[in-house]
C-alpha positions as CSV (number, residue, x, y, z in Angstrom):
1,X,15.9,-28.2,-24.0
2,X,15.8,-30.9,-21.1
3,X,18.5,-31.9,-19.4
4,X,20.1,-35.5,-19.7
5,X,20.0,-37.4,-16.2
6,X,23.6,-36.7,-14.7
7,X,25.7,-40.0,-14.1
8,X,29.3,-40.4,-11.8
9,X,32.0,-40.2,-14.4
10,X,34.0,-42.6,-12.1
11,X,33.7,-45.2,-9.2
12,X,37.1,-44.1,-7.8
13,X,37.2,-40.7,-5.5
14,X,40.5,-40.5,-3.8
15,X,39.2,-39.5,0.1
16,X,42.4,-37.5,0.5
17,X,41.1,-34.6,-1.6
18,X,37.7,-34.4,0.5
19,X,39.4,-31.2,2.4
20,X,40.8,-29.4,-0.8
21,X,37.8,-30.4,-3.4
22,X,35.6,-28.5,-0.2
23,X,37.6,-25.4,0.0
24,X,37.2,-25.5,-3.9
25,X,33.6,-25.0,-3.4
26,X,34.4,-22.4,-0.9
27,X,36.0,-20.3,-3.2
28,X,33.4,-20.8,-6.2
29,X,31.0,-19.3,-3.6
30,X,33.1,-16.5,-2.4
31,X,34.4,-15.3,-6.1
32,X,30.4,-15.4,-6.8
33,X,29.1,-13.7,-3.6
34,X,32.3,-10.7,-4.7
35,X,31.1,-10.8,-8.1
36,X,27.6,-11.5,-10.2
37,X,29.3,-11.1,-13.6
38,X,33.2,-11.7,-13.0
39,X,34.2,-11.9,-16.7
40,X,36.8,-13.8,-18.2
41,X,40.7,-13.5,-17.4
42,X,42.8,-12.0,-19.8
43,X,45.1,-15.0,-21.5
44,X,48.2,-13.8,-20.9
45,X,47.0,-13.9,-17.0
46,X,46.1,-17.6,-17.7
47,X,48.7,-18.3,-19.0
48,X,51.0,-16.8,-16.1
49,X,49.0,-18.9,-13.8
50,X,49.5,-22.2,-16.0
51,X,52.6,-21.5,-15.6
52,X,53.3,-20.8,-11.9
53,X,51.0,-23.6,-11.0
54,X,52.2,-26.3,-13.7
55,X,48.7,-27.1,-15.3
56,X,47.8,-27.0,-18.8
57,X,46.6,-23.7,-20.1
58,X,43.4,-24.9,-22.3
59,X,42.9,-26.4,-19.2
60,X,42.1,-23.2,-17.0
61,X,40.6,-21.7,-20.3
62,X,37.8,-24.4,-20.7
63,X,37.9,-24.0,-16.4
64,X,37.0,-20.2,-16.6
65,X,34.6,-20.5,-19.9
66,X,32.4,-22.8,-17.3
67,X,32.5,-20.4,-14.2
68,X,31.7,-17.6,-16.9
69,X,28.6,-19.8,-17.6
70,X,27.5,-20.9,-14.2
71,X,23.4,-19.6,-14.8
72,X,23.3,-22.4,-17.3
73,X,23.8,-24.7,-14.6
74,X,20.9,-24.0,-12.7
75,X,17.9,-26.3,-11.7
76,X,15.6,-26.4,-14.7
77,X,11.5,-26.4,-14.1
78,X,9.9,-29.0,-16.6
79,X,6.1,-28.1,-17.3
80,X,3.6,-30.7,-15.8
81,X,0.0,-30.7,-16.1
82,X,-1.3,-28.2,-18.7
83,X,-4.1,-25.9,-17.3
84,X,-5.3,-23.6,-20.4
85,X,-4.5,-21.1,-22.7
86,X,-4.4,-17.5,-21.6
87,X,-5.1,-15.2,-24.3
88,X,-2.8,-11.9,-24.6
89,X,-2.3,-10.9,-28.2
90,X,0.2,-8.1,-28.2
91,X,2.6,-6.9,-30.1
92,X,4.8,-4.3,-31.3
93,X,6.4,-3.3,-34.6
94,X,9.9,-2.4,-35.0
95,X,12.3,-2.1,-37.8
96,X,10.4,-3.9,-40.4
97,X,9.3,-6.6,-37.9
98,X,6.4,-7.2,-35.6
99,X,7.1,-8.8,-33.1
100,X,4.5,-10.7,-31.1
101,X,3.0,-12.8,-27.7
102,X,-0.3,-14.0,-28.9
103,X,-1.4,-16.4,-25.6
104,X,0.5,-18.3,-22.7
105,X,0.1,-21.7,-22.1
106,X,-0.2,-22.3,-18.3
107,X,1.2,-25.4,-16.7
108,X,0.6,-26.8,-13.0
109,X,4.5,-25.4,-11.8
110,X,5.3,-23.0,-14.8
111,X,4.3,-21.2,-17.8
112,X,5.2,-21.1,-21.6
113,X,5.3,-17.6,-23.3
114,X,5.5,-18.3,-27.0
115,X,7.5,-15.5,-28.5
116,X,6.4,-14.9,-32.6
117,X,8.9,-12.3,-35.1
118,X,7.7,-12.0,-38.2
119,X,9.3,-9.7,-41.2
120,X,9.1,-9.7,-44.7
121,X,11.4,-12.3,-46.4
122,X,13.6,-11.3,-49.1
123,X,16.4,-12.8,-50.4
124,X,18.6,-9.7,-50.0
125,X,17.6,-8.8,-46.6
126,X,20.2,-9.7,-43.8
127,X,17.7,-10.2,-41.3
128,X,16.8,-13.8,-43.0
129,X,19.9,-14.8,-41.5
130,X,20.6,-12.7,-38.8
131,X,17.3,-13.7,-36.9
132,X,18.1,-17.2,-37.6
133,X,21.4,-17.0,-35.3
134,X,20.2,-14.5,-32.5
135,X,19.5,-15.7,-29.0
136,X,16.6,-13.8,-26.8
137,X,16.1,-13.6,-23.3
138,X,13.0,-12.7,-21.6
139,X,12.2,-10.8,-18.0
140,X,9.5,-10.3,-16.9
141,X,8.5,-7.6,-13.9
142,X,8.3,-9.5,-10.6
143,X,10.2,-12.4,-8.8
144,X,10.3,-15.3,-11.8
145,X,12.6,-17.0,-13.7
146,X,12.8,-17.5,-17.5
147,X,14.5,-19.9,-19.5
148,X,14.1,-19.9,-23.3
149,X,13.8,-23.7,-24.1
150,X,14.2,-23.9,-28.2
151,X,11.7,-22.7,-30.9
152,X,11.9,-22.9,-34.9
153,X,11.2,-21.0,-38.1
154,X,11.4,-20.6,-41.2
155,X,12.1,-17.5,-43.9
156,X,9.6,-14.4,-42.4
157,X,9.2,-16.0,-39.1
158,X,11.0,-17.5,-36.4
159,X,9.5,-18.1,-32.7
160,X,11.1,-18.7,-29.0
161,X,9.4,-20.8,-26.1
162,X,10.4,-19.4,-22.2
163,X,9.4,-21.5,-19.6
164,X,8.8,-19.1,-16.5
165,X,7.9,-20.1,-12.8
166,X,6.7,-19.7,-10.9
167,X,3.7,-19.6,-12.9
168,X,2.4,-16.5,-13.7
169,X,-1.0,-15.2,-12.5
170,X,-4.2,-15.9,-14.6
171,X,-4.5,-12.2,-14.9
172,X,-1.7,-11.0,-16.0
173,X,-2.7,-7.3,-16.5
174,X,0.6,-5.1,-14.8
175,X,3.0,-7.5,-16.0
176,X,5.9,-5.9,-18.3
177,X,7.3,-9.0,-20.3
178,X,11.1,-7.1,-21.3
179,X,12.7,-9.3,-24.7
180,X,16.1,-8.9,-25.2
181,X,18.6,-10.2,-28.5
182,X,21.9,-11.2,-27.8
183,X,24.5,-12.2,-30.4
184,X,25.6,-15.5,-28.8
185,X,23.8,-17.6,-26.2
186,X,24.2,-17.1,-22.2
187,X,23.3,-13.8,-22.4
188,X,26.7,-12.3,-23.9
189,X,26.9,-9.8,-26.3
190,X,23.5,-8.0,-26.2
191,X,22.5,-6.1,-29.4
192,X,20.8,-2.9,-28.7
193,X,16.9,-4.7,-29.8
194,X,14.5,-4.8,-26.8
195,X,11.1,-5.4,-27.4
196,X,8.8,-4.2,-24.0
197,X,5.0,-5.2,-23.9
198,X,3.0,-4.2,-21.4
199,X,0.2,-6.6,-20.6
């Protein structure tokens, strides 16, 4: 999903808070140099600290729900310039499903792995719904970076797009693309499905 264009929320920035909003951004870096995944504080902590410093708790909540989050924040890489179509065609079958990468679209900065599940449909089977409101991730062997930017389906198939830069190679054999299902977006609550393919 792209990004809206960012816009000041206000004209008005009271210079006498230059020194403190600073050391601010000192500490973000610090707590995220000490820890890559610090967690969430427990709420009666939160609300001790509400307390002691006189600010609203829901405040520090929705506060520590964004630090939680701060990957989301990154610097996103649009597509520009589609190259071609690379050809892969793999995939595996697990648990009633086969799960698939059938080609990659390549892009001047990036690339696009299309990510296909297919299953049976059947009105009592839970996976109609359940694959409708899981969230994936993708890694992929190497230094790039993977977003999944949307996808769609419908009963018996759903399918997730991944931008990854930089772009991969146009041979791609030795590349390990790792899928992973999570229960709720920002990578929280992994389910134990991981789909590996070997390219």
């Amino acid at each position: 999903m792209k990004r809206m264009p960012f816009e000041r929320p206000a004209e008005h920035y009271d210079e006498r808070l230059l020194s403190i909003d600073e050391k601010i951004c000192s500490l973000l870096k610090q707590r995220k140099e000490l820890s890559d995944n610090p967690g969430y504080p427990r709420l009666e902590v939160i609300s001790d600290w509400a307390e002691k410093y006189g600010l609203y708790e829901d405040y520090l909540r929705s506060l520590f729900g964004l630090l939680e989050n701060d990957e989301h924040f990154r610097p996103q890489v649009e597509p520009v310039n589609f190259q071609k179509y690379i050809p892969i065609s793999r995939s595996v079958e697990k648990e009633k499903s086969i799960y698939s990468v059938n080609f990659i679209r390549q892009y001047e900065n990036s690339s696009v792995v299309n990510f296909n599940i297919d299953w049976e449909a059947d009105a009592e089977d839970e996976r109609d719904r359940f694959f409708r409101h899981s969230f994936w991730s993708l890694e992929i062997s190497g230094e790039y970076d993977t977003r999944e930017t949307g996808g769609g389906g419908s009963s018996g198939h759903i399918n997730h797009n991944f931008v990854v830069s930089p772009p991969l190679p146009d041979d791609i054999s030795g590349l390990e693309f790792i899928f992973k299902e999570y229960k709720t977006p920002f990578k929280k609550q992994p389910t134990d499905l991981e789909i590996r393919m070997d390219l």
